[in-house]
N, CA, C and O atoms as CSV, one atom per row, in Angstrom:
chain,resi,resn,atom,element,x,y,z
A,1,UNK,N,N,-12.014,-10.963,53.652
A,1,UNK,CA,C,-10.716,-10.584,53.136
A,1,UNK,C,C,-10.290,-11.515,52.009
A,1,UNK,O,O,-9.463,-11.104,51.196
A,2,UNK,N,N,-10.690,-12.480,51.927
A,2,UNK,CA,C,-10.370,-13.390,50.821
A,2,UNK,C,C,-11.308,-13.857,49.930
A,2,UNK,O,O,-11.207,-15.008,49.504
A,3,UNK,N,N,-12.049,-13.261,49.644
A,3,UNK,CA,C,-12.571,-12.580,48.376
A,3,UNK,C,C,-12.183,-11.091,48.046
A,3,UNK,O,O,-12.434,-10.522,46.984
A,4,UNK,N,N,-11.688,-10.684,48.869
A,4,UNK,CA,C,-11.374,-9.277,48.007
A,4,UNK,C,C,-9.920,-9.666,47.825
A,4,UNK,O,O,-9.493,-8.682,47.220
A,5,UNK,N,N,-8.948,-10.453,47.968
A,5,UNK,CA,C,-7.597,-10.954,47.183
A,5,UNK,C,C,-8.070,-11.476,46.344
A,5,UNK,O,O,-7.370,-11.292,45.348
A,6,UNK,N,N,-9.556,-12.522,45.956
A,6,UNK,CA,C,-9.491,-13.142,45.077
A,6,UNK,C,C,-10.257,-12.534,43.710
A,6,UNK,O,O,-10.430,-13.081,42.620
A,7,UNK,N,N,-10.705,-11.014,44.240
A,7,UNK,CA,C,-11.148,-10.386,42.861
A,7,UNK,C,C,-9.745,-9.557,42.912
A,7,UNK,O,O,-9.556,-8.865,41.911
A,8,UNK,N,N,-8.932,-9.519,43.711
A,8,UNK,CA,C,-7.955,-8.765,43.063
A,8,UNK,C,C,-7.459,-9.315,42.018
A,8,UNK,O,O,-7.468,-8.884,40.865
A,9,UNK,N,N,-6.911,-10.520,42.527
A,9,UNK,CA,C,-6.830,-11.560,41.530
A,9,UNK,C,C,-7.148,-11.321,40.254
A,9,UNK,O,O,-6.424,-10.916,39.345
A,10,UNK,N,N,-8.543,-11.665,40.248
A,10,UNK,CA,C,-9.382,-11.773,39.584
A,10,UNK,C,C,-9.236,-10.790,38.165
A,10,UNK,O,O,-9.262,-11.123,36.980
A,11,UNK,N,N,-9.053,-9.278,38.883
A,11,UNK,CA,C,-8.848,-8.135,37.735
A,11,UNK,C,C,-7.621,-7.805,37.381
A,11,UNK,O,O,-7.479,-7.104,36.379
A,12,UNK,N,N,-6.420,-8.265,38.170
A,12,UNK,CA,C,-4.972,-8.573,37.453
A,12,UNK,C,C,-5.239,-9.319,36.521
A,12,UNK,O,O,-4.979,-8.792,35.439
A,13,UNK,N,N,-5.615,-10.247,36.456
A,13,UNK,CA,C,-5.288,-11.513,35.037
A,13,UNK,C,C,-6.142,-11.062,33.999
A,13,UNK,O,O,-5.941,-11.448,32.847
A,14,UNK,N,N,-7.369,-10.043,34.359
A,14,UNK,CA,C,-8.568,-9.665,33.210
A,14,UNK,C,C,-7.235,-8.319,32.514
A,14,UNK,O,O,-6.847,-7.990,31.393
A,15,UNK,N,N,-7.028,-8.034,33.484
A,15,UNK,CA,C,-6.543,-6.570,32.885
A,15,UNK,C,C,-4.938,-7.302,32.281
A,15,UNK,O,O,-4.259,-6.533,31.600
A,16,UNK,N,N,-4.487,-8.428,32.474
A,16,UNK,CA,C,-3.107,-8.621,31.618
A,16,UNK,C,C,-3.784,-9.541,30.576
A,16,UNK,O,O,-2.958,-10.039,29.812
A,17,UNK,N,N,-5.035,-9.892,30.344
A,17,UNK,CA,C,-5.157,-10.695,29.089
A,17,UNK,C,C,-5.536,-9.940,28.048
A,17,UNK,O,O,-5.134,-10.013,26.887
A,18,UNK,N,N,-6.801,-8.772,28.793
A,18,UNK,CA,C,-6.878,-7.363,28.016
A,18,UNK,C,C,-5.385,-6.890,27.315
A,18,UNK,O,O,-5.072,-6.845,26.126
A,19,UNK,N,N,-4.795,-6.640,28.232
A,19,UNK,CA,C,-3.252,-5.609,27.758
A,19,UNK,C,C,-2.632,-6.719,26.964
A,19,UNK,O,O,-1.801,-6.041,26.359
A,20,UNK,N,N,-2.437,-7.993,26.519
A,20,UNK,CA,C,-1.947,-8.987,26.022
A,20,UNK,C,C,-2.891,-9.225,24.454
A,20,UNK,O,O,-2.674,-9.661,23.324
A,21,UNK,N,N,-3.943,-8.678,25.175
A,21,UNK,CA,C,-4.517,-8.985,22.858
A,21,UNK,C,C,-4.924,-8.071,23.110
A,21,UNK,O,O,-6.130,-8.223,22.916
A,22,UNK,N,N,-4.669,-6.563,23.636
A,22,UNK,CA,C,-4.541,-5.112,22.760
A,22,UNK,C,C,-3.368,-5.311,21.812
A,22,UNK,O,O,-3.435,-5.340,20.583
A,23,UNK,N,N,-1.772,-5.506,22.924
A,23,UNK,CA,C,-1.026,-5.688,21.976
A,23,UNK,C,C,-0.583,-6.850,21.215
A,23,UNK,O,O,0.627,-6.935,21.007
A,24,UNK,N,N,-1.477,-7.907,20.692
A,24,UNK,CA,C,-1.255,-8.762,19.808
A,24,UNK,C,C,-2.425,-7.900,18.396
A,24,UNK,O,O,-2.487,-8.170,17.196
A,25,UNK,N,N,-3.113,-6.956,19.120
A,25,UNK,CA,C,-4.120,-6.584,17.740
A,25,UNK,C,C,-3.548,-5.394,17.118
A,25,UNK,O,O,-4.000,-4.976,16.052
A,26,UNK,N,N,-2.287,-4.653,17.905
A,26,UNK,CA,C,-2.029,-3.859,17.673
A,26,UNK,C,C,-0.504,-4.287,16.299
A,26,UNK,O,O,-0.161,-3.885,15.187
A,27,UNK,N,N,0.000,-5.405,17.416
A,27,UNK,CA,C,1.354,-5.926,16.310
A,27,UNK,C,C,0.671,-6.453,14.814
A,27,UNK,O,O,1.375,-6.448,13.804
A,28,UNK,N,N,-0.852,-6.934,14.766
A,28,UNK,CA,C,-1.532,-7.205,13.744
A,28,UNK,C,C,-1.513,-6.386,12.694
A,28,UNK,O,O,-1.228,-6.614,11.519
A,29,UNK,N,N,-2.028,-4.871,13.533
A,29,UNK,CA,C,-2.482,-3.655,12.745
A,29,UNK,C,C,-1.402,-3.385,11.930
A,29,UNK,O,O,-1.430,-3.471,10.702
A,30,UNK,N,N,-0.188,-2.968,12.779
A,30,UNK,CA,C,1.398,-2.916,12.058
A,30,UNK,C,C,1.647,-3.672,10.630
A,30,UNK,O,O,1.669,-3.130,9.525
A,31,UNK,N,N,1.813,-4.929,10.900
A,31,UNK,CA,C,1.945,-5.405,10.237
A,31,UNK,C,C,1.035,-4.996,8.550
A,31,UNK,O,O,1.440,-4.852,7.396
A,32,UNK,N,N,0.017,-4.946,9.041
A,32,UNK,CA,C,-0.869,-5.041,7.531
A,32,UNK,C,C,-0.628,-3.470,7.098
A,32,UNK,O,O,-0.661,-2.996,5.962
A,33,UNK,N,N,-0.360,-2.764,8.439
A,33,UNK,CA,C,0.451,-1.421,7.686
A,33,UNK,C,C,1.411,-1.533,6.975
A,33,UNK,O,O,1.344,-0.768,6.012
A,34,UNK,N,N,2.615,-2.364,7.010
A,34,UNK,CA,C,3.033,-1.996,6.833
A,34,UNK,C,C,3.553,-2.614,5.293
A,34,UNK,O,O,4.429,-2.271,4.500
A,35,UNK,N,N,2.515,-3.718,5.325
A,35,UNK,CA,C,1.671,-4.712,3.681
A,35,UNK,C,C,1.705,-3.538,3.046
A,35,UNK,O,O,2.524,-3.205,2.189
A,36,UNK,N,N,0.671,-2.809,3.533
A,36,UNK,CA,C,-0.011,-1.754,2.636
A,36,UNK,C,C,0.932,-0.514,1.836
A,36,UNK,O,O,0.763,-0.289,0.638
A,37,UNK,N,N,1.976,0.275,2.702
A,37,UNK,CA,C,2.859,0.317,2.523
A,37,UNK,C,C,3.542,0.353,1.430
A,37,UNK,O,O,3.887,1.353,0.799
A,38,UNK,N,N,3.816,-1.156,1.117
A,38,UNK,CA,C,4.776,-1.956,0.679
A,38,UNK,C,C,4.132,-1.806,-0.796
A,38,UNK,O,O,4.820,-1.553,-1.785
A,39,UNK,N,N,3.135,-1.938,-0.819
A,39,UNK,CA,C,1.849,-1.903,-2.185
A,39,UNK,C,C,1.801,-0.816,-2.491
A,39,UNK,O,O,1.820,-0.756,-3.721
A,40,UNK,N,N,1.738,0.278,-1.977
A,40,UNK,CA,C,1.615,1.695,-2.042
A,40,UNK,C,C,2.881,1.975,-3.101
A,40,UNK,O,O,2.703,2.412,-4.237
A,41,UNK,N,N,4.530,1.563,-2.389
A,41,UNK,CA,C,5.517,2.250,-2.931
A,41,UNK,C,C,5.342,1.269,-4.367
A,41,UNK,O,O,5.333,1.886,-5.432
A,42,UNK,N,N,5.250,0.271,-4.394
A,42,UNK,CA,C,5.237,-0.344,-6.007
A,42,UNK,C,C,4.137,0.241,-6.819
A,42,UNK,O,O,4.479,0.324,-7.999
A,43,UNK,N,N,2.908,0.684,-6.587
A,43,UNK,CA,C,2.162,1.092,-7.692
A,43,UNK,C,C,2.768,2.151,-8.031
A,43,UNK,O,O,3.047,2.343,-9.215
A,44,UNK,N,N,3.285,3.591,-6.461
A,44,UNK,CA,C,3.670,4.574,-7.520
A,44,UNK,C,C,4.914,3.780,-8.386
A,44,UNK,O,O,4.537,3.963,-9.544
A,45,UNK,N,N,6.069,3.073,-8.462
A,45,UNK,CA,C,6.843,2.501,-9.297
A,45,UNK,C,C,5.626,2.555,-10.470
A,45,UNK,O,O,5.570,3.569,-11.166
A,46,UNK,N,N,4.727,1.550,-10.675
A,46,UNK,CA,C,4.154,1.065,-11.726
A,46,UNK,C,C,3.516,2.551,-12.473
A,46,UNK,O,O,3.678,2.633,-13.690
A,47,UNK,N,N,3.062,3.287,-12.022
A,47,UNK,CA,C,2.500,4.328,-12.328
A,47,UNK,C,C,3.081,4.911,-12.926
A,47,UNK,O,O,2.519,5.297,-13.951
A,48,UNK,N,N,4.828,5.449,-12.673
A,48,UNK,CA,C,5.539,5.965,-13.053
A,48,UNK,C,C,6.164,5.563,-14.142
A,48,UNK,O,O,6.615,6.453,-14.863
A,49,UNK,N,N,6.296,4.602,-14.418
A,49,UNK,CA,C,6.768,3.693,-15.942
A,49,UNK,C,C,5.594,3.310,-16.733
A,49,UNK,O,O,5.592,2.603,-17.741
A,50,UNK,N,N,4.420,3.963,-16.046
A,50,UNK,CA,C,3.313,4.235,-17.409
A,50,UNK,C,C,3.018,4.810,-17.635
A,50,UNK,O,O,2.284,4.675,-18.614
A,51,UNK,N,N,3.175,6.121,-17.086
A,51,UNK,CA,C,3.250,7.442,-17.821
A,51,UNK,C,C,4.285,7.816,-18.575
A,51,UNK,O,O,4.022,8.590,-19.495
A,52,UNK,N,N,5.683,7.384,-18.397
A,52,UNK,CA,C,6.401,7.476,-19.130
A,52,UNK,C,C,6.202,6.620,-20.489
A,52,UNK,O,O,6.588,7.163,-21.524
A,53,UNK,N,N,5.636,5.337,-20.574
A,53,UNK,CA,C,5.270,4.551,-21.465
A,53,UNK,C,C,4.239,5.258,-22.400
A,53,UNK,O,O,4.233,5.323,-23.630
A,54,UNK,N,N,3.349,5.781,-21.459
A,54,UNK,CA,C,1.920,6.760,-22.045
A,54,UNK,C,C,2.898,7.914,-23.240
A,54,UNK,O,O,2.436,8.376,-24.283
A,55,UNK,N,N,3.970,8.097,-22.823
A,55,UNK,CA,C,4.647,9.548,-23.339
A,55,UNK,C,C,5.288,8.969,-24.568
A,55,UNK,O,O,5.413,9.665,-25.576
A,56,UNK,N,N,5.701,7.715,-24.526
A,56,UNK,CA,C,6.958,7.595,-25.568
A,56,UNK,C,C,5.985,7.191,-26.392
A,56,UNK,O,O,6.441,6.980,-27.516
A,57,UNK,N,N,4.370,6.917,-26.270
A,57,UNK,CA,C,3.561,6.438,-27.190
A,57,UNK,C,C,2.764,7.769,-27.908
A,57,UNK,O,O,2.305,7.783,-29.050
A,58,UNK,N,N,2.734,8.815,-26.973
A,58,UNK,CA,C,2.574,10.605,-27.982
A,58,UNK,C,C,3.690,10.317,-29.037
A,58,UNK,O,O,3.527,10.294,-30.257
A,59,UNK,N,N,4.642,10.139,-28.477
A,59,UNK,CA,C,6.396,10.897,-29.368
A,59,UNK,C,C,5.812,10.192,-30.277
A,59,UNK,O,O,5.623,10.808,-31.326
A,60,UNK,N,N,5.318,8.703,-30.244
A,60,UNK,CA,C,5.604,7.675,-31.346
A,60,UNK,C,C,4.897,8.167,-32.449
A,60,UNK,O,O,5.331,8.451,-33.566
A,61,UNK,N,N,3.434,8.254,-31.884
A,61,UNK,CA,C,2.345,8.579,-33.141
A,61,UNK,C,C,2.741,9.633,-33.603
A,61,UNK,O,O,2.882,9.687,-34.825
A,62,UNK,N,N,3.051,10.814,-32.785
A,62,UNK,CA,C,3.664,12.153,-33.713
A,62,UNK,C,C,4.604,11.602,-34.717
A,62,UNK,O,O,4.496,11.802,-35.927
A,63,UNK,N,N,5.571,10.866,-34.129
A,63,UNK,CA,C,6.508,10.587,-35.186
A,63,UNK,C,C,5.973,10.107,-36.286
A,63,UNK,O,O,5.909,10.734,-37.343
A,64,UNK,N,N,5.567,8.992,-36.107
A,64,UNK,CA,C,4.447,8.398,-37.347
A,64,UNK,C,C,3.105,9.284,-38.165
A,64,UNK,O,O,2.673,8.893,-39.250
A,65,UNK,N,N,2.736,10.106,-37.690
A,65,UNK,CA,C,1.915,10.991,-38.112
A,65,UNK,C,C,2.815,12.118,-39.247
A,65,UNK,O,O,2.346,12.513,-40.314
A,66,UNK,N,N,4.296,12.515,-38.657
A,66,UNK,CA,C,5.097,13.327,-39.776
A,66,UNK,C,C,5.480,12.411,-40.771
A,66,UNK,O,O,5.648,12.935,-41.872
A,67,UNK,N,N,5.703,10.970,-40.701
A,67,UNK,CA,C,5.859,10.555,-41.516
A,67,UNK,C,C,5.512,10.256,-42.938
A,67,UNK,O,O,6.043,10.385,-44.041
A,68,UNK,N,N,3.965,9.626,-42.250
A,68,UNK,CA,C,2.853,9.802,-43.303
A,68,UNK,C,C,3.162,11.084,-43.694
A,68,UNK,O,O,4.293,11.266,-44.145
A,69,UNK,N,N,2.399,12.014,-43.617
A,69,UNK,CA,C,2.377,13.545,-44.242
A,69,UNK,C,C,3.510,13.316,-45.168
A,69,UNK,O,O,3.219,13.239,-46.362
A,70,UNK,N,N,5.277,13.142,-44.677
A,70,UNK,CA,C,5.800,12.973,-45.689
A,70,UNK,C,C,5.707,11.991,-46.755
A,70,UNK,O,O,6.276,12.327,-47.793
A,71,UNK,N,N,5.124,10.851,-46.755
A,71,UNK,CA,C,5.119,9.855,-47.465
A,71,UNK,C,C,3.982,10.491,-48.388
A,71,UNK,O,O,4.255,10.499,-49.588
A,72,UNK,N,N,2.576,11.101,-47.959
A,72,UNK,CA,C,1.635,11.593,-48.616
A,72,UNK,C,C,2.321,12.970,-49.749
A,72,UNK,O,O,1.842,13.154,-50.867
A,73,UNK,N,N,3.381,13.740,-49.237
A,73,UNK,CA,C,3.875,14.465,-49.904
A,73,UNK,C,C,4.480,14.106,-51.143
A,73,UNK,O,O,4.077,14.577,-52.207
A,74,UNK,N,N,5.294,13.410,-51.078
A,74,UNK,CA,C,6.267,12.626,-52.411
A,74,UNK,C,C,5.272,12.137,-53.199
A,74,UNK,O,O,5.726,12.154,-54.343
A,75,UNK,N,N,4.334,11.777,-53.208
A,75,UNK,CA,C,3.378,11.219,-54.132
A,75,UNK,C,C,3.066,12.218,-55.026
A,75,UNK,O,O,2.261,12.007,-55.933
């Protein structure tokens, strides 16, 4: 009888050190989720103010492209 209390024992403390760094690997996982996340919402930011950047640099050269033409005209 007292060895079978002492594997009871035995598989309480296996099974709460188990359940104790599941959830320390799990609060880990979170975390770097939620890093990732965090990186995710700033590139689309960055992305989005370079396509708009990409755009105002069409307008530009068009603009500069009618220009010339006019400057080539007056001559």
């Amino acid at each position: 009888m007292d060895d079978l209390k002492k594997m009871a024992t035995g598989l309480a403390v296996a099974l709460a050190i188990q359940t104790i760094g599941g959830l320390v690997w799990a609060g880990g996982a979170a975390a770097r989720i939620a890093t990732l996340e965090d990186r995710v919402d700033e590139q689309r930011l960055v992305a989005e103010r370079l396509a708009r950047l990409e755009e105002q640099g069409v307008a530009t050269r068009a603009a500069l492209n009618r220009i010339e033409v006019r400057l080539e005209g007056a001559r």
